[in-house]
C-alpha positions as CSV (number, residue, x, y, z in Angstrom):
1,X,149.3,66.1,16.2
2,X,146.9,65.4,12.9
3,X,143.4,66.1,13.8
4,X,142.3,63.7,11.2
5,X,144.0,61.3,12.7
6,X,142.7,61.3,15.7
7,X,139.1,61.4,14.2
8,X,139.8,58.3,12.4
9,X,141.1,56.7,15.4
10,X,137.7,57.6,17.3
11,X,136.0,55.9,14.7
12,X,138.3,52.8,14.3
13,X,137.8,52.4,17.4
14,X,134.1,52.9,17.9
15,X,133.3,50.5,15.2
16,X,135.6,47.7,16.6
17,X,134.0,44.3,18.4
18,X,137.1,43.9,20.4
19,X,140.5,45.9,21.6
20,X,142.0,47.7,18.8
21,X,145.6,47.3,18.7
22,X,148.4,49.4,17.2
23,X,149.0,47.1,14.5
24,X,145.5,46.7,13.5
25,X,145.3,50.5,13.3
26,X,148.5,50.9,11.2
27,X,147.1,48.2,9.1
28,X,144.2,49.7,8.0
29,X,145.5,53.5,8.2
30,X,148.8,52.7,6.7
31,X,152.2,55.1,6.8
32,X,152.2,56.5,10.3
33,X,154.7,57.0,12.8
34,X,154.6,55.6,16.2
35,X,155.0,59.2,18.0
36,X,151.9,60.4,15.7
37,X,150.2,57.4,16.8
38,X,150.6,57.6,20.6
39,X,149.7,61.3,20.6
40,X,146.2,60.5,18.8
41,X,145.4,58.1,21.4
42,X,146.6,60.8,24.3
43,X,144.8,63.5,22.5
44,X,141.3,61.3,22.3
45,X,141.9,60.2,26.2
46,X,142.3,63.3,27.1
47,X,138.9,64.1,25.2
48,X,137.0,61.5,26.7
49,X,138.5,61.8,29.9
50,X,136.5,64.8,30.5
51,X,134.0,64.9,33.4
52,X,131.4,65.9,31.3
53,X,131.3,62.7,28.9
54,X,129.8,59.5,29.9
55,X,131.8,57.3,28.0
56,X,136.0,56.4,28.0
57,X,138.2,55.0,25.9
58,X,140.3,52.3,28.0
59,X,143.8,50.3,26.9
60,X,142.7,46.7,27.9
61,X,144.1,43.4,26.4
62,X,146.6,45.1,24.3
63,X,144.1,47.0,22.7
64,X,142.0,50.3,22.5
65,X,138.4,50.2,23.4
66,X,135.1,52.5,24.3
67,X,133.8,51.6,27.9
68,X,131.2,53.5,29.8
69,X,132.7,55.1,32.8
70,X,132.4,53.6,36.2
71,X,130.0,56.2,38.0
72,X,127.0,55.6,35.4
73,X,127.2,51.6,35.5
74,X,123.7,51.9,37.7
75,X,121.5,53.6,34.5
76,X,123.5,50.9,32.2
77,X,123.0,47.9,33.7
78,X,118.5,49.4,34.3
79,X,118.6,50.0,30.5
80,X,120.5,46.4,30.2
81,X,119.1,44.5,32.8
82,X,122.0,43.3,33.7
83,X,122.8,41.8,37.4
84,X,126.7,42.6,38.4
85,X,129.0,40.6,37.1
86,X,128.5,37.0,38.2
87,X,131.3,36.7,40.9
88,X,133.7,33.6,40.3
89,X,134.0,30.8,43.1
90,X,136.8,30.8,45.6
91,X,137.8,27.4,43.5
92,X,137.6,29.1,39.8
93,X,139.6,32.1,40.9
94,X,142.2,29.2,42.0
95,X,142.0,27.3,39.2
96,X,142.5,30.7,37.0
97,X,145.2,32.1,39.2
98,X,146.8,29.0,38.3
99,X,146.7,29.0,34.5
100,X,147.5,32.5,34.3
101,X,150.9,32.1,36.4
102,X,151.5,28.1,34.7
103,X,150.0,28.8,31.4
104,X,150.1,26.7,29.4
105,X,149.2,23.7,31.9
106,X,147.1,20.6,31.6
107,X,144.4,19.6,33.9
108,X,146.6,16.9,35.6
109,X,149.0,19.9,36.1
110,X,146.6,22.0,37.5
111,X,144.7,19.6,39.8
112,X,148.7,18.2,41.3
113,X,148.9,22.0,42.1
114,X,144.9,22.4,43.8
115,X,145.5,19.2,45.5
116,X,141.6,18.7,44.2
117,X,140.3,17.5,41.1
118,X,139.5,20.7,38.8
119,X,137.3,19.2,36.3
120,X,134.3,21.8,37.0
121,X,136.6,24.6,37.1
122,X,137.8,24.3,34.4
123,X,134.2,24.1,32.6
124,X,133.0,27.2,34.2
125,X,135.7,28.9,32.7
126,X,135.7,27.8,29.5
127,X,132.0,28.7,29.5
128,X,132.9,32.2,30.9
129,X,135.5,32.2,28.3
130,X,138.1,33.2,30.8
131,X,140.1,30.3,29.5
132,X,140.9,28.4,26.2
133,X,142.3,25.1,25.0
134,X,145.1,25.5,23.1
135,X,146.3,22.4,21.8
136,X,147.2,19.1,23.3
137,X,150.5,18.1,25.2
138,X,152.7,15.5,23.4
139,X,152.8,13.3,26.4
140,X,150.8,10.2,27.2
141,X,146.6,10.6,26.9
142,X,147.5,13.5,25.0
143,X,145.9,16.1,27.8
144,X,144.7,19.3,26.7
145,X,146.7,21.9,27.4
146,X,145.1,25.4,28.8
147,X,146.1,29.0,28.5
148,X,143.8,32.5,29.6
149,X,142.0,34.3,27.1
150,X,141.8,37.7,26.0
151,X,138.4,37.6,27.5
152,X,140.5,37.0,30.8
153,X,142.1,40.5,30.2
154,X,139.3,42.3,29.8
155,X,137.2,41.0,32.7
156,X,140.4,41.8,35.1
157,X,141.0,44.9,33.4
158,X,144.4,43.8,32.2
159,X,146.7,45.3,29.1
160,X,148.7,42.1,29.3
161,X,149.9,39.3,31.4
162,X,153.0,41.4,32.1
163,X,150.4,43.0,34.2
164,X,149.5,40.2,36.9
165,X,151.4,41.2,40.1
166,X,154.7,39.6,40.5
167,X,155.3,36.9,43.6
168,X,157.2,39.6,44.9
169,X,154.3,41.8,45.3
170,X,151.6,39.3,46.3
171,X,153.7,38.0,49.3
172,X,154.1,42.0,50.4
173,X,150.5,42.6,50.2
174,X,149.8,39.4,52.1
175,X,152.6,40.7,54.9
176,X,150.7,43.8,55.0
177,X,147.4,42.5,55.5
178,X,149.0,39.8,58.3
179,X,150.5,42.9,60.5
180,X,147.6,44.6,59.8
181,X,145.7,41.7,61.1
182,X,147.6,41.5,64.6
């Protein structure tokens, strides 16, 4: 593995706003294999990884990014003043479980499955940026048609949709907890 690559993916990295993807990074650095590529990001995890650093580097939204690790989030968020993260309401995780399993879905589409109108919902989200409109459906009133953002990914600490549990595995986890229950 090329040291210098892995330095230059450190810094790509560091000075990125957002998740820095593969393709972004063979943009910029130009001829590089894939195999040379994944073991630069395995060599810098492993780096950071260490017990004695304070900061990670993460795969989240299809992307590569610096994050603090978990166990110092208490001296962050003093320096920050930052409260945790504001929790979501039993109705907006719905109304995003929803979109992200329907995507892309209209309101009218959304509120049919609810059985409640989702107007507010749908507003907190878009101000959370947990959601984005994406266009408008070719059907009558021309309703705007919704999808979940990258922000989305991030905030659940998802590399991609492909991530969300399957049916499968949500009705098994809900068995569990039911016989645990009784």
């Amino acid at each position: 593995m090329n040291d210098q690559l892995k330095v230059i993916l450190e810094v790509l990295i560091f000075i990125s706003q957002e998740p820095l993807t593969r393709d972004k990074i063979k943009e910029v650095v130009g001829e590089v294999s894939d195999e040379e590529l994944e073991a630069g990001f395995q060599a810098l995890q492993e780096d950071y990884a260490s017990s004695c650093r304070g900061i990670q580097i993460i795969q989240t939204a299809g992307g590569f990014l610096f994050a603090t690790k978990p166990e110092h989030d208490q001296w962050v968020r003093r320096l920050l003043q930052i409260e945790k993260k504001t929790k979501l309401s039993s109705a907006a995780l719905e109304t995003l479980s929803i979109i992200a399993y329907h995507q892309p879905v209209t309101q009218a589409e959304i509120s049919a499955i609810r059985g409640v109108d989702s107007t507010y919902c749908l507003k907190t989200l878009l101000q959370k940026k947990l959601i984005k409109i994406v266009g408008r459906k070719k059907a009558p009133g021309n309703p705007l048609i919704y999808r979940t953002s990258e922000r989305f990914l991030q905030y659940f600490g998802l590399n991609s949709l492909d991530d969300l549990p399957k049916e499968e595995e949500i009705a098994k986890i809900l068995e569990e907890e039911k016989q645990m229950v009784s």
